[in-house]
C-alpha positions as CSV (number, residue, x, y, z in Angstrom):
1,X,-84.0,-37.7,-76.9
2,X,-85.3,-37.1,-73.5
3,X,-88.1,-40.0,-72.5
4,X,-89.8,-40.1,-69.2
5,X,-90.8,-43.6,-68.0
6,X,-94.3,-44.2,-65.7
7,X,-93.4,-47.0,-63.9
8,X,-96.0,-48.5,-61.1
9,X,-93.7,-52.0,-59.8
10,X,-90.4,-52.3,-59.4
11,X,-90.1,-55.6,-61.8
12,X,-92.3,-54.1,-64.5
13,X,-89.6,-52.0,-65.7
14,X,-88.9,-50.9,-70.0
15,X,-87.2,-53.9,-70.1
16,X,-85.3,-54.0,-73.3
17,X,-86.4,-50.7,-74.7
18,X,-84.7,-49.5,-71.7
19,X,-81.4,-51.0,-72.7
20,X,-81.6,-50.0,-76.0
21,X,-82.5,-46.5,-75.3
22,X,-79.2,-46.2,-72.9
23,X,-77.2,-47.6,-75.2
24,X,-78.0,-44.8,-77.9
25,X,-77.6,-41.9,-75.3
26,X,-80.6,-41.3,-75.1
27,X,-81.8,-39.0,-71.5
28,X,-84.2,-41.3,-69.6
29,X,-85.9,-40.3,-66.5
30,X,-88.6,-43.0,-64.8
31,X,-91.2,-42.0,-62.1
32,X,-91.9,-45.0,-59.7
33,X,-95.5,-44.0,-59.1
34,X,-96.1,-46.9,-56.8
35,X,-93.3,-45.7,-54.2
36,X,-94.8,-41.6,-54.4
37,X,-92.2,-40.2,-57.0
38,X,-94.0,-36.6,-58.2
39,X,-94.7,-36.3,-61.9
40,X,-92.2,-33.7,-63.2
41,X,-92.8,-31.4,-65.8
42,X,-93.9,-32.6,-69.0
43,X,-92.7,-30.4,-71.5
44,X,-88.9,-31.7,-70.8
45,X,-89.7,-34.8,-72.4
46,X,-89.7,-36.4,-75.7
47,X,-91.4,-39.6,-75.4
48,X,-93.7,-40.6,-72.9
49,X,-93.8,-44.5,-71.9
50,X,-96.0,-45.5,-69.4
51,X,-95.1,-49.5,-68.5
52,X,-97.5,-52.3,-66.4
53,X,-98.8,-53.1,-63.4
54,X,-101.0,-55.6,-61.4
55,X,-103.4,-52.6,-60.6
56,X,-106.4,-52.0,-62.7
57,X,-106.6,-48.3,-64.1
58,X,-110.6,-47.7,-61.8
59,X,-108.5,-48.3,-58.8
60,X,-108.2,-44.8,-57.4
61,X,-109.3,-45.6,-54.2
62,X,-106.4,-47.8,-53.6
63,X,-103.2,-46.3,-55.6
64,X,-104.5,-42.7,-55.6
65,X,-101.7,-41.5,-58.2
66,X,-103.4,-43.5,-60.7
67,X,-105.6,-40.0,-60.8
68,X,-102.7,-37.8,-61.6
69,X,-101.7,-40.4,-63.7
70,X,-104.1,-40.3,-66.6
71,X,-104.2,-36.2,-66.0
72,X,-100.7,-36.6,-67.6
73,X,-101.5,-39.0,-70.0
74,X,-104.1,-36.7,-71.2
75,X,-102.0,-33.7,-71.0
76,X,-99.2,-35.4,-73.2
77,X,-101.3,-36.7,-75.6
78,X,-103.8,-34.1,-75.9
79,X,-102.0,-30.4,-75.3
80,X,-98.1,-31.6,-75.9
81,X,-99.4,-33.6,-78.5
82,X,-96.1,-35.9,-78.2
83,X,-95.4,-39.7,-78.8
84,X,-96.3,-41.7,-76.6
85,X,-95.8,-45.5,-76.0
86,X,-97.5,-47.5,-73.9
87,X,-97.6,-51.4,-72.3
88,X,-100.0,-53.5,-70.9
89,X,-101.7,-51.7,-68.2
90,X,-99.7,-48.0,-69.8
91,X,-102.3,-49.5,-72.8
92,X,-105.4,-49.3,-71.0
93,X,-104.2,-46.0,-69.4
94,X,-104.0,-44.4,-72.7
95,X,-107.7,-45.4,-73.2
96,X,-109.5,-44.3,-70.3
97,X,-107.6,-41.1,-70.1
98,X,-108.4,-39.8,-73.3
99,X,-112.4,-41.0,-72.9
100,X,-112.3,-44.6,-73.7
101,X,-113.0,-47.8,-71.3
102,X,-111.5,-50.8,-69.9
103,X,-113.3,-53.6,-68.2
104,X,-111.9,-57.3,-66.4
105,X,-112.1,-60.0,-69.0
106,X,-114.0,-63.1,-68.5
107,X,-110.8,-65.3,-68.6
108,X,-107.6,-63.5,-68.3
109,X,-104.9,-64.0,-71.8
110,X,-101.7,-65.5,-69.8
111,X,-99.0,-66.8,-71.7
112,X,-97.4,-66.7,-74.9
113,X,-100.4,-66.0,-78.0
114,X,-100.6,-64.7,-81.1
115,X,-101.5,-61.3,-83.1
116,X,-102.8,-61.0,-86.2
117,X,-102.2,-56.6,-87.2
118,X,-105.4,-55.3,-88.9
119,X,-105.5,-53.3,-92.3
120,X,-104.4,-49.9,-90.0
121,X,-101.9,-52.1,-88.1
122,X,-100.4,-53.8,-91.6
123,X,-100.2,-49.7,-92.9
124,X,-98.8,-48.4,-89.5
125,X,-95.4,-46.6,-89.3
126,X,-94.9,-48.2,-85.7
127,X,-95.1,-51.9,-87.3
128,X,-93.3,-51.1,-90.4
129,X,-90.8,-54.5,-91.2
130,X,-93.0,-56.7,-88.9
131,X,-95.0,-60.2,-89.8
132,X,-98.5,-59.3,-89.9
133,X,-98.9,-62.4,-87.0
134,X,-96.7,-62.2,-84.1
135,X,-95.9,-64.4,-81.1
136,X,-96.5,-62.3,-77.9
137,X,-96.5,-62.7,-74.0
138,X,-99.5,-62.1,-72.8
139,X,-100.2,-61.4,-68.5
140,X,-103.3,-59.4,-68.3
141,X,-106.9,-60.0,-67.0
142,X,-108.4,-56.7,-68.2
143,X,-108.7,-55.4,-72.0
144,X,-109.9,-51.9,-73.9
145,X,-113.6,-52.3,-74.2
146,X,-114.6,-49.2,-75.8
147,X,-112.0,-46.8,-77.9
148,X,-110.9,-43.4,-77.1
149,X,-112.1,-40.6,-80.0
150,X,-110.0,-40.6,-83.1
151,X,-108.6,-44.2,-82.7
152,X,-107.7,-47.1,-84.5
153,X,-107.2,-50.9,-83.3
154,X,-104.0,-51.9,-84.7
155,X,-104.0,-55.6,-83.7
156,X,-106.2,-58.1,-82.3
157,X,-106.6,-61.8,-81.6
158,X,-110.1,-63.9,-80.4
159,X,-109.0,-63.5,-76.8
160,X,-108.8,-59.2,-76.7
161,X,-110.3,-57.3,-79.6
162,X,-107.4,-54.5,-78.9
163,X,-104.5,-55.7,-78.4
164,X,-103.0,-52.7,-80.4
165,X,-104.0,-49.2,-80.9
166,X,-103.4,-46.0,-82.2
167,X,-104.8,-42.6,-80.3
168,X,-104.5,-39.6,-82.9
169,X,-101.1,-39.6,-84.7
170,X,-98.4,-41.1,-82.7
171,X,-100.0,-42.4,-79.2
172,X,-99.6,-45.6,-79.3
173,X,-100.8,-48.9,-76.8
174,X,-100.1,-52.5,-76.7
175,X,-101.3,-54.8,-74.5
176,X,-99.1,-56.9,-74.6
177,X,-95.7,-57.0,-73.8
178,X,-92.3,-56.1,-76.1
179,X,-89.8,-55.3,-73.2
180,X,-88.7,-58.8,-72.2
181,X,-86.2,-59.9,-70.4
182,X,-84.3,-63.6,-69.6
183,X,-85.9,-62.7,-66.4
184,X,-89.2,-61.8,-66.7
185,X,-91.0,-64.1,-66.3
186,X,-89.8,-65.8,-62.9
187,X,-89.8,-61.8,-62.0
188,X,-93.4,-61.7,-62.7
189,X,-94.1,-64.9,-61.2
190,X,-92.9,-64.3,-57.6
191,X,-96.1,-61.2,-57.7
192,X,-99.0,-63.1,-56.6
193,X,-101.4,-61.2,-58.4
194,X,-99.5,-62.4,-61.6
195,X,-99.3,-65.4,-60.3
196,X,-102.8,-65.8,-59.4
197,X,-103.7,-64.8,-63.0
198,X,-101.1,-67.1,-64.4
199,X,-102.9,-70.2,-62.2
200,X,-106.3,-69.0,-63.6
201,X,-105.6,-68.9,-66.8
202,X,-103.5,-71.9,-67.9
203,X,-103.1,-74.0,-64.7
204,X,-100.7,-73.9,-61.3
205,X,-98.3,-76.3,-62.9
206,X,-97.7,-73.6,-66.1
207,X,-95.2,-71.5,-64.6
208,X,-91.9,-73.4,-65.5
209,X,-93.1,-74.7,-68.8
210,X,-93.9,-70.5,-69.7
211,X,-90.7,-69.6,-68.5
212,X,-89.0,-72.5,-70.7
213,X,-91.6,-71.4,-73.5
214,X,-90.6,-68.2,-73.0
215,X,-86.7,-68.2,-73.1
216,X,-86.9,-70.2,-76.2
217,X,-88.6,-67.1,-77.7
218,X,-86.5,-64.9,-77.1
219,X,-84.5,-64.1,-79.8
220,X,-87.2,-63.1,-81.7
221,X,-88.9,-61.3,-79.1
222,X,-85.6,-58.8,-78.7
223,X,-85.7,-58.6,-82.5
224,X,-89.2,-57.5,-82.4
225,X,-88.8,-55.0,-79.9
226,X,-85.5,-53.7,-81.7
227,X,-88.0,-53.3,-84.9
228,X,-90.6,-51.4,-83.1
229,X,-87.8,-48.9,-81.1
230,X,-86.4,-48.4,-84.5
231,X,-89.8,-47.7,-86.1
232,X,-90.6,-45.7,-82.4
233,X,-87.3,-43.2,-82.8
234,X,-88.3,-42.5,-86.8
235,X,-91.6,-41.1,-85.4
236,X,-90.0,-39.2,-82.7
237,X,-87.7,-37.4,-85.0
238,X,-90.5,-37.2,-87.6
239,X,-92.4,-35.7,-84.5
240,X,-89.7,-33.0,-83.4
């Protein structure tokens, strides 16, 4: 397979999809958008997976790729018609690109929370072998407020109606995140816009005891995420 990565922080990498697509063979490419890399062309690609960011997808005027961004998005979702898997803020991209909305949330969801999968979610190829209620990591202050056309929420909780979706056959978004690492959370930490949202949401004295949280979690996170890349390479070879 040959994935392409959208990448908009250095820290906010694909995490352990990206080791476990390595370590099958597969061709990876990834496009640091924040640091200018040019878009290359689409049609080379396989799977599309679009990672986060502490920008919000209406910024334009400040990160001015965000425009050529979601002109891709759309492209690969909508012309190429290809899988697509995205994280976080790659989750709200999905949406506004193909004609949907995303708003700031009255408190931001920081820390570790659960999902519940909806009837679509519990009958989706993507979550096939998963608990119908997960433990996640949550770092985000914005959520999907209105859904693209032909789309189905695939997972929710009381804090963020969408915390997974579906756009058309295989375009998937989370919000949020599969790809951790041991160090991803004292990573994120040292940004001080996640920081700042981390403070706001469950206190200044919450780092450590997430990270400690966090790490005890993490066997279970990895096995998630090796579920979902599993589940994520059937539909790319059902897709090809």
């Amino acid at each position: 397979m040959h994935i392409l990565i959208f990448q908009h922080l250095a820290v906010e990498t694909a995490g352990i999809f990206l080791e476990f697509w390595q370590a099958a063979g597969h061709s990876v490419s990834t496009v640091a958008l924040d640091q200018g890399d040019p878009i290359p062309p689409l049609a080379d690609f396989d799977l599309l997976a679009v990672m986060g960011g502490p920008m919000d997808v209406w910024q334009e005027d400040l990160h001015p790729w965000l425009v050529a961004e979601k002109s891709a998005i759309r492209a690969w979702v909508q012309d190429l018609g290809r899988p697509y898997f995205g994280i976080c803020l790659g989750h709200q991209l999905l949406a506004v690109a193909l004609g949907g909305q995303a708003a700031a949330m009255g408190q931001p969801e920081v820390g570790l929370t659960l999902v519940t999968q909806t009837s679509q979610g519990r009958a989706d190829a993507l979550f096939s072998g998963l608990p119908p209620q997960m433990q996640t990591l949550q770092w985000h202050g914005v959520e999907v407020t209105k859904l693209p056309p032909d789309t189905v929420v695939l997972a929710e909780n009381p804090a963020c109606a969408v915390q997974a979706m579906r756009v058309g056959r295989h375009a998937y978004g989370v919000q949020y995140h599969l790809e951790i690492l041991p160090t991803t959370v004292a990573d994120w930490n040292a940004i001080p816009e996640y920081r700042a949202a981390l403070h706001r949401a469950i206190g200044p004295k919450a780092a450590q005891d997430l990270m400690d949280d966090t790490a005890a979690q993490l066997p279970t996170f990895r096995a998630t995420a090796a579920q979902i890349n599993a589940n994520l390479m059937q539909l790319l070879h059902q897709s090809g």
